[in-house]
C-alpha positions as a printed Julia matrix, in Angstrom:
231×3 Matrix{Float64}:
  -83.25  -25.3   124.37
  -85.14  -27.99  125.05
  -86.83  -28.48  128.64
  -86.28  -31.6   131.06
  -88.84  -32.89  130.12
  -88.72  -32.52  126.5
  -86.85  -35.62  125.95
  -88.24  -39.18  124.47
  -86.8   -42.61  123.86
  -86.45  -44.19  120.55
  -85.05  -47.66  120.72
  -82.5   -48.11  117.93
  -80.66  -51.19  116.14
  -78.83  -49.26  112.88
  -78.46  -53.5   112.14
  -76.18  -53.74  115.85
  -77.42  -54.26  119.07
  -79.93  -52.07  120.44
  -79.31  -49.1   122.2
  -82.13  -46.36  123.86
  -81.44  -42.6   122.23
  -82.44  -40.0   124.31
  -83.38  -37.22  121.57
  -85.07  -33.97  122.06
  -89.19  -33.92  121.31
  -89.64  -33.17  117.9
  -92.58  -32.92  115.64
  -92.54  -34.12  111.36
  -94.53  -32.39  109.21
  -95.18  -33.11  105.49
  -96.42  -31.49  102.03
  -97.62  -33.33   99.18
  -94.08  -34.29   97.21
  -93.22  -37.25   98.99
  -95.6   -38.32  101.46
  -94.96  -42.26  101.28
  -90.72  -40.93  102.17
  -91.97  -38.73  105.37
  -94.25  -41.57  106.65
  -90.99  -44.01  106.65
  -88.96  -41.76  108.4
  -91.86  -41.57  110.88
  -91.97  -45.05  111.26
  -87.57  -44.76  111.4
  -88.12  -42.65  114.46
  -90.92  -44.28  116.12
  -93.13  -41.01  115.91
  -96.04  -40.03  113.68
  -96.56  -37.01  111.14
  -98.1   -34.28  112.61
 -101.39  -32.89  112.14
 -101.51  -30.24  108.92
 -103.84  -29.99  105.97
 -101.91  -28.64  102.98
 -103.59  -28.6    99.81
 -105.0   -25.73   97.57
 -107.94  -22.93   97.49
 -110.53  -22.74   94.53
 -108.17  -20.56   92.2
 -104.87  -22.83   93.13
 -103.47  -20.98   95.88
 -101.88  -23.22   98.32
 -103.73  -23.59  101.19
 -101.58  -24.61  104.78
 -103.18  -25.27  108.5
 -101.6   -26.57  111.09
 -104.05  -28.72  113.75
 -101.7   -28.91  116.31
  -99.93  -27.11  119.46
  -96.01  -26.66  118.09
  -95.18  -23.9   120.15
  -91.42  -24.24  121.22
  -90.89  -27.37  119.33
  -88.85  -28.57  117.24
  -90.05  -29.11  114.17
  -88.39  -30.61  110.61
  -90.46  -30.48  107.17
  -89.89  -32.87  104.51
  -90.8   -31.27  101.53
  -88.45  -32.04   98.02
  -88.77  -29.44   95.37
  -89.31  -32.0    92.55
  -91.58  -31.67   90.09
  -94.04  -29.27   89.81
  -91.31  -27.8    91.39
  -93.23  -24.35   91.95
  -95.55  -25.76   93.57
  -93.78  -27.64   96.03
  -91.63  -25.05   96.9
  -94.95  -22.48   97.41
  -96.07  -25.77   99.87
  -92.7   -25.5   101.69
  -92.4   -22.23  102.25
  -96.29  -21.54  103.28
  -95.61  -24.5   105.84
  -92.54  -22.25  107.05
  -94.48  -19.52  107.63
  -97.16  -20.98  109.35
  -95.39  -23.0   111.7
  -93.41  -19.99  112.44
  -96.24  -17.55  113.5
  -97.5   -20.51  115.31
  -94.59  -20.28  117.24
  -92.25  -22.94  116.39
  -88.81  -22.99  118.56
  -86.8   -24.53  115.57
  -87.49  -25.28  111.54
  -85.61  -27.76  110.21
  -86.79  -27.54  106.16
  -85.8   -31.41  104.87
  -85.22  -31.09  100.99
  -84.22  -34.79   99.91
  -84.54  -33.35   96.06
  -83.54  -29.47   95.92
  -85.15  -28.16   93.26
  -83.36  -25.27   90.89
  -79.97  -26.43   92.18
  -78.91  -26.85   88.93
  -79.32  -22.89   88.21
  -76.47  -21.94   90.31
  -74.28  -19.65   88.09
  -74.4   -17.12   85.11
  -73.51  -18.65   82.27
  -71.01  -16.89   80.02
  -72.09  -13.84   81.82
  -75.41  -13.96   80.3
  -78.49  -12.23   81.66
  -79.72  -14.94   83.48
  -81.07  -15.43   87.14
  -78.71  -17.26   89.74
  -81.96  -19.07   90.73
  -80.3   -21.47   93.12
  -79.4   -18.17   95.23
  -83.51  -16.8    94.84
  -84.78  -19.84   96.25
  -82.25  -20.21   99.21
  -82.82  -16.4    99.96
  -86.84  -16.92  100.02
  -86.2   -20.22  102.56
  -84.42  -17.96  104.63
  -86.33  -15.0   104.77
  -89.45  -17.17  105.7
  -87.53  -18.4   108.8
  -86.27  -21.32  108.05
  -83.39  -22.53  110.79
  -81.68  -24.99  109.23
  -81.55  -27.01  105.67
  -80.99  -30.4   105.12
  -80.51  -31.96  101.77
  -79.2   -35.3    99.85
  -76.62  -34.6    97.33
  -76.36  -30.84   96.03
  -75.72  -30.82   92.49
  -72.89  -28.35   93.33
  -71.75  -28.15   97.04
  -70.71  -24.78   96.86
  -74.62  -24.07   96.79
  -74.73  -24.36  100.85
  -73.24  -20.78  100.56
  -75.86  -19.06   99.24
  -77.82  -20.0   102.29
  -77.86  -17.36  105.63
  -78.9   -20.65  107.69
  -76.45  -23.57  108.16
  -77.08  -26.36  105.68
  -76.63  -29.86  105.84
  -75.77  -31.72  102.73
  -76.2   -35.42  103.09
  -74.45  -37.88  100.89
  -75.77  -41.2    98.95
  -72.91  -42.35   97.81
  -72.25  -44.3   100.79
  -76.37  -46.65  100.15
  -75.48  -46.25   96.39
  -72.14  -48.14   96.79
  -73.15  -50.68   99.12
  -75.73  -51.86   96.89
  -73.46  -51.93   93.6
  -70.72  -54.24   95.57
  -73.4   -56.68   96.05
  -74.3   -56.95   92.46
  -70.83  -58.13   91.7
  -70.56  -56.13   88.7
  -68.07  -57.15   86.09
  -65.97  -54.13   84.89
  -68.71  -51.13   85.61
  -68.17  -47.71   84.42
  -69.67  -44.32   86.6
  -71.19  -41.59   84.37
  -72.21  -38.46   85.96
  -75.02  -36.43   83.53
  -73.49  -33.55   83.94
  -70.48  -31.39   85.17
  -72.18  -30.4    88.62
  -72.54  -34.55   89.24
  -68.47  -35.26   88.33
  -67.18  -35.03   91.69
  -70.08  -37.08   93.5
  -69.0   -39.55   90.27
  -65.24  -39.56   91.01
  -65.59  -40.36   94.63
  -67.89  -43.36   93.81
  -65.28  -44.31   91.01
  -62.51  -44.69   93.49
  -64.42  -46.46   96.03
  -64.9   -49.07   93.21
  -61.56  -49.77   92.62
  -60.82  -46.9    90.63
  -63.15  -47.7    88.0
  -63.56  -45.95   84.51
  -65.62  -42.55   84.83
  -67.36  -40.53   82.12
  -69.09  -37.69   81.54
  -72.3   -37.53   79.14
  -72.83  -34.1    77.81
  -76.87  -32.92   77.38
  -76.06  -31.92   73.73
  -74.43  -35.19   72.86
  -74.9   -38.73   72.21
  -70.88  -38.93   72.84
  -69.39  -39.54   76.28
  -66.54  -37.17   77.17
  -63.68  -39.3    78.91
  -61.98  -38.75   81.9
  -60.11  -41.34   82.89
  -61.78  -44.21   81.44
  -63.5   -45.68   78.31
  -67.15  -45.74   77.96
  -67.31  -47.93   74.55
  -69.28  -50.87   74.69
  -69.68  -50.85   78.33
């Protein structure tokens, strides 16, 4: 738990009037996917990254040091698993481990992008990795606290984690933007199956517009509800 006086003030607007947040002293940390993302939430929160070199040794190890006193903090990564996706992972989970035997209190792992989510079942019973399951396993084991993520391709994936996850949704930015573009009959595809109920919900905010789905193996659009031709 945090001490008395662990405690800073941000000074926040969210577009009303502003309002001091007393939140507990936390450090940001970042690896090489998205570093221009981690430096605006640092600039959101009034804070700064903190002080790591991540990069890679001769033979393409990676390569993690922290430069800073994190003992007892609290500390959140932001690290998506995009592409290369191995390698940002490896950068995650080396950060993990380092902030950990430098004695980090908590380790918040942000993954805007969660990479393998799509691997999440067998399919047809086939001999094939679950590899959403592998990589949740490996965040765990590495001593990761807590997970927080933007839009899961499949939801049910926060239960392959041992540590509670938080899946945040962009439907809500997504929709505010498409009501201001005044869009004359619009119709919601999701790519794939995994993306149909994130789809559905944006449908029926828009006045129950048409949905579709497009298959991979397809140039067709499978219906649902809707029709997709010439639109």
């Amino acid at each position: 738990m945090p001490g008395p006086h662990s405690f800073r003030q941000i000074l926040s607007t969210n577009g009303r009037m502003p309002e001091v947040l007393l939140v507990p002293d936390m450090k940001l940390f970042a690896g090489n996917a998205t570093p221009e993302l981690a430096q605006r939430i640092a600039n959101r929160l009034y804070t700064s990254l903190g002080d790591a070199a991540v990069g890679r040794f001769s033979d393409g190890e990676v390569s993690v040091q922290i430069n800073e006193n994190v003992r007892g903090g609290d500390i959140f990564i932001i690290q998506s698993t995009c592409a290369p996706t191995n390698d940002n992972l490896m950068e995650l989970v080396v950060m993990v481990d380092a902030l950990r035997r430098a004695s980090a209190g908590r380790i918040t792992a942000v993954i805007p992008y969660f990479g393998y989510a799509r691997q999440d079942r067998r399919v047809r019973s086939a001999r094939v990795p679950i590899t959403a399951k592998v990589v949740a396993d490996f965040l765990s084991s590495v001593g990761v606290d807590r997970v927080l993520t933007v839009d899961l391709h499949a939801e049910q994936i926060q239960g392959f984690f041992d540590v509670p996850v938080d899946n945040v949704f962009g439907s809500p930015i997504l929709l505010e933007d498409m009501l201001q573009l005044n869009l004359d009959n619009p119709i919601v595809v999701s790519p794939d199956i995994g993306g149909v109920v994130r789809a559905r919900a944006i449908a029926k905010l828009l006045n129950d517009t048409d949905m579709a789905n497009h298959r991979q193996t397809s140039s067709a659009c499978e219906r649902f509800p809707g029709d997709a031709y010439h639109r």
